[in-house]
Each structure stands twice: as C-alpha cells, then as structure tokens.
C-alpha positions in Angstrom: 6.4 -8.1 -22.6 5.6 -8.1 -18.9 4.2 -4.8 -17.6 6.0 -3.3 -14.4 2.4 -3.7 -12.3 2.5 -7.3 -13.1 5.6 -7.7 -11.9 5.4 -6.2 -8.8 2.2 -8.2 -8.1 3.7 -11.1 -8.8 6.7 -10.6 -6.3 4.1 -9.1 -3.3 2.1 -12.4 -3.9 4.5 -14.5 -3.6 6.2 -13.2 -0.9 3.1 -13.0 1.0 2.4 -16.5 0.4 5.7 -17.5 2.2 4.9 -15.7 5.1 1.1 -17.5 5.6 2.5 -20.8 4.9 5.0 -19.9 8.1 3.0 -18.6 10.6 -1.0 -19.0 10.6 -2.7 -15.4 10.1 -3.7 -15.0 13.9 0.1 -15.1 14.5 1.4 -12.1 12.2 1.0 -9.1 14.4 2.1 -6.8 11.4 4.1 -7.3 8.3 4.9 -4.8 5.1 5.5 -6.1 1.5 7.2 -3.5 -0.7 8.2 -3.9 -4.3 9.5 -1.4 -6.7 10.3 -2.9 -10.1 11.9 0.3 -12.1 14.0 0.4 -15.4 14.3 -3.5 -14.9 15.2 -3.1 -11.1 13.5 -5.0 -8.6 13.4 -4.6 -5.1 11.8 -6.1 -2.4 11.8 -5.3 1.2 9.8 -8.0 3.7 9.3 -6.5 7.3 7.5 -9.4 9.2 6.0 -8.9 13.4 5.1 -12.6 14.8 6.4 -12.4 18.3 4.4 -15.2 19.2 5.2 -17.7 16.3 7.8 -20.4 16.7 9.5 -19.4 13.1 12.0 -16.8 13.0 10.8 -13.8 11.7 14.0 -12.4 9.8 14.2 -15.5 8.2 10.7 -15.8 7.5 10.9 -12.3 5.4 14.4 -13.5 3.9 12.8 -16.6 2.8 10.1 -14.2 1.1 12.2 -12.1 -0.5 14.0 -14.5 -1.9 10.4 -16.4 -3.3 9.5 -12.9 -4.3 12.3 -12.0 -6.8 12.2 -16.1 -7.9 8.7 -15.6 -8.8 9.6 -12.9 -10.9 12.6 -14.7 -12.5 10.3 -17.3 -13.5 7.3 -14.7 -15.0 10.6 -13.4 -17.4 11.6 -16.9 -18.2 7.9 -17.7 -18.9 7.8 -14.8 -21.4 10.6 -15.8 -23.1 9.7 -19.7 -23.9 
C-alpha cells in the first residue's frame, strides 16, 4: 500500500517538474505546490509567478496539476499490477 507522504511527494514532484520544463528557474519569480492526499483525497493547488516568461502562467500551474494527480494515478496503478 502506498503511504499518504508518498503520495503527496509524488504529486509536488511532478508538478514541480512541469513548471521547470516551462520556464527556466531564473524566470519563476515565486510559485507554491500544495498537496493534501486525505482519506484517499487528493488535492493539488499550483500557484505559479513568471511575469517575464513567454508561457502562460495559469496554464503552466493547470498543466501541473493535472501531471501532479496523473502521477499519482499511475503510483496506484503501479501498486496494483
């Protein structure tokens, strides 16, 4: 069974990983990862601050969210097989 810390480190690097592949490090001004992963609930919140970057920065933490909770879909299905 997957413990809840592994989990949410799992989603946090993963989402963090989307965001360095977007913009170089110099770029990101500020951004916040937060994962809760509670009675088999996760949630993730990406708050990203590149004003200078070309990418779009809502996307940017949409597109890690979304990497964040399909990382964690894949450490269950991993488990399971």
């Amino acid at each position: 069974m997957v413990d809840d810390e592994t989990v949410v480190q799992t989603a946090a690097e993963a989402a963090e990983g989307v965001i360095f592949s977007r913009y170089r490090q110099s770029d990101v001004t500020d951004f916040d990862v937060t994962v809760t992963f509670e009675d088999g609930v996760l949630d993730v919140d990406v708050y990203v601050n590149a004003p200078e970057a070309d990418a779009d920065e809502a996307t940017v933490a949409d597109d890690a969210a979304l990497a964040a909770r399909a990382a964690v879909d894949d450490l269950f299905a991993d488990e399971e097989a």
